[in-house]
C-alpha positions, 0 to 999 in steps of 0.5 A: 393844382390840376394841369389838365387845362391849357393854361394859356386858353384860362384868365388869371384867377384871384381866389381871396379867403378871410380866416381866424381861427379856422385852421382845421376847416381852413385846412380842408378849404384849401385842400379842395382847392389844390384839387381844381382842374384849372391851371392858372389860379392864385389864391391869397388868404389874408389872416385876421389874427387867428391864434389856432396855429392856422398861419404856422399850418399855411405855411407849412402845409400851402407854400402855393397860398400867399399869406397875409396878416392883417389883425383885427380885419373884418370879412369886407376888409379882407377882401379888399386887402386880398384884391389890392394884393392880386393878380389876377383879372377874375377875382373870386371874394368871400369864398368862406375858410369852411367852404370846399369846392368840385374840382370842375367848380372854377371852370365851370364859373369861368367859362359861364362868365366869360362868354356872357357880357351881360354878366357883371357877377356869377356863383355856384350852387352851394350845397350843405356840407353834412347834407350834400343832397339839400341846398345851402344857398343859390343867393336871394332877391332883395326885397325893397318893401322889408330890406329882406333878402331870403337866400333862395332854395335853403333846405331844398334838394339839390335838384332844385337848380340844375341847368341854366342860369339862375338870376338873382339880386346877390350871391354869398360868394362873388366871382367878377372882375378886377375892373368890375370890384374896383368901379363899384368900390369894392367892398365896403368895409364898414359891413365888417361881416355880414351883408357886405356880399349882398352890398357887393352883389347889389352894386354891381347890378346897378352897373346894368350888369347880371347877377347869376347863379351856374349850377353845374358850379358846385361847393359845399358851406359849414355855416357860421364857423367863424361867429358861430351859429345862431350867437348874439354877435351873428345876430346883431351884425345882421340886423345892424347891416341889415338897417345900414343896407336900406339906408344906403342903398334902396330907392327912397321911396322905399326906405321909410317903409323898409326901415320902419319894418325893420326897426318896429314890426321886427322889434315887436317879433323879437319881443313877443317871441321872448316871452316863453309861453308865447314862444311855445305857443306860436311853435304849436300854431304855426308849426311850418315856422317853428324852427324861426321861433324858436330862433327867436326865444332868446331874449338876448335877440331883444338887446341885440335889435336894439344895439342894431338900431342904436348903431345905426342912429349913431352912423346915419350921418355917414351911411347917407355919405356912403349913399351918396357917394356910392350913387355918384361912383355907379354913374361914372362906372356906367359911363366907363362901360358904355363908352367901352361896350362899342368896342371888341374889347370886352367892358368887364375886363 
């Protein structure tokens, strides 16, 4: 790595990627991130059982990386098991195996995040890999009404954003701190994959801390190199975690309505969008969306909404667990850092 910069003058930073099976864009991930002009990085890549010779290629390839295998893991474990492992006071969770970064990306974040106590998370601007010129993703507001949460700027140049800073709701990719991540909890692990960054953001925030974009901190994403795009698998965890997220997390005055959208009006979309001549109908009246019903003409959608719905009545008992102790852990965090906001010493580390 890059030793242009004092080490001295920069926090330890914890870099945790998940992978299976992703040797090649793996390969790629890491190669960006030996090119970062910051000098006092760790980064720890916790293997969820690939069987591409992506472990052979680590530690052939990335003697610097800290490798560890932990079959079966889902993306929400990873990280957890990758922060337990670090050393760093910053860690930077669910940077994804197909995403690479600039090399002045973690400079950028640090800086931004360090000199704002308001800040309880930041993240780049994620570009698109095949079209570097159009927005990935800027994280998204959390609409408590539906439970949508809308990733900001998707398909819109990149000079959507690129001064200040962006507040939002949750970013795909968290840079925060050690203290921070263990006071909320850190992940929660029964996400596996999907929604378990929107959780992690959306935690944070109800510390009283901001949640921000820094545009000048740019990466570039793949998208659905793991599950696969657009398959039934990414399809169900989505509307599975999307439920248990209302469930666990929005204002109760919120959930009824929120989850009666997701289980009912969402199910009335998906089958009526099955049907093919209706499908190809509505393509041609509302051509604007034509690309979100065309997502939805597959009728394997319909099983997987209602495996989601099923899941979630199976685990309700344990999701308003989770609530419950997830409302009793921020309360205590908020304690913790007010009592420390009077002193010198900065709360977040």
């Amino acid at each position: 790595m890059s030793e242009s910069l004092d080490s001295e003058a920069w926090p330890l930073v914890t870099i945790v990627i998940s992978n299976l099976n992703g040797r090649e864009v793996l390969r790629e991930c890491l190669v960006s991130i030996g090119k970062l002009d910051y000098p006092n990085c760790e980064v720890i890549v916790v293997d969820a059982g690939s069987k591409d010779n992506s472990v052979e290629m680590m530690r052939k390839d990335f003697h610097w990386v800290k490798l560890i295998e932990a079959k079966g893991t889902g993306l929400a474990e990873s990280n957890n098991i990758g922060v337990s492992n670090s050393r760093g006071s910053i860690v930077v969770v669910d940077l994804n195996n197909d995403d690479c970064v600039d090399r002045d990306w973690l400079r950028n974040l640090v800086s931004a995040f360090v000199a704002e106590r308001s800040l309880g998370a930041v993240c780049g601007k994620r570009l698109q890999t095949a079209n570097p010129e159009l927005i990935d993703s800027v994280g998204g507001k959390i609409n408590p009404l539906t439970g949508d949460a809308p990733g900001i700027g998707n398909g819109q140049a990149s000079s959507f954003l690129v001064h200040g800073r962006l507040l939002v709701d949750y970013v795909p990719v968290v840079l925060t701190t050690r203290k921070l991540y263990d006071l909320v909890g850190g992940c929660d692990e029964d996400y596996f994959i999907y929604f378990e960054d929107t959780d992690l953001s959306y935690q944070i925030h109800r510390l009283g801390l901001d949640v921000a974009v820094v545009p000048q901190a740019v990466f570039y994403h793949k998208g659905s190199s793991t599950v696969g795009k657009s398959s039934s698998k990414q399809y169900y965890m989505q509307r599975r975690n999307g439920m248990r997220f209302i469930l666990k997390n929005l204002p109760m005055e919120y959930v009824l309505f929120a989850i009666s959208y997701r289980v009912v009006f969402v199910s009335i979309i998906d089958v009526v969008a099955s049907i093919g001549f209706v499908n190809n109908l509505l393509q041609r009246l509302v051509p604007s969306h034509r690309g979100f019903f065309l997502n939805r003409g597959n009728r394997g959608l319909v099983l997987a909404q209602a495996e989601a719905i099923v899941w979630n009545l199976r685990n309700l008992r344990a999701t308003l667990m989770a609530r419950a102790k997830v409302q009793g852990r921020i309360q205590n965090a908020r304690s913790v850092l007010s009592e420390e906001s009077h002193t010198d010493v900065d709360p977040r580390f």
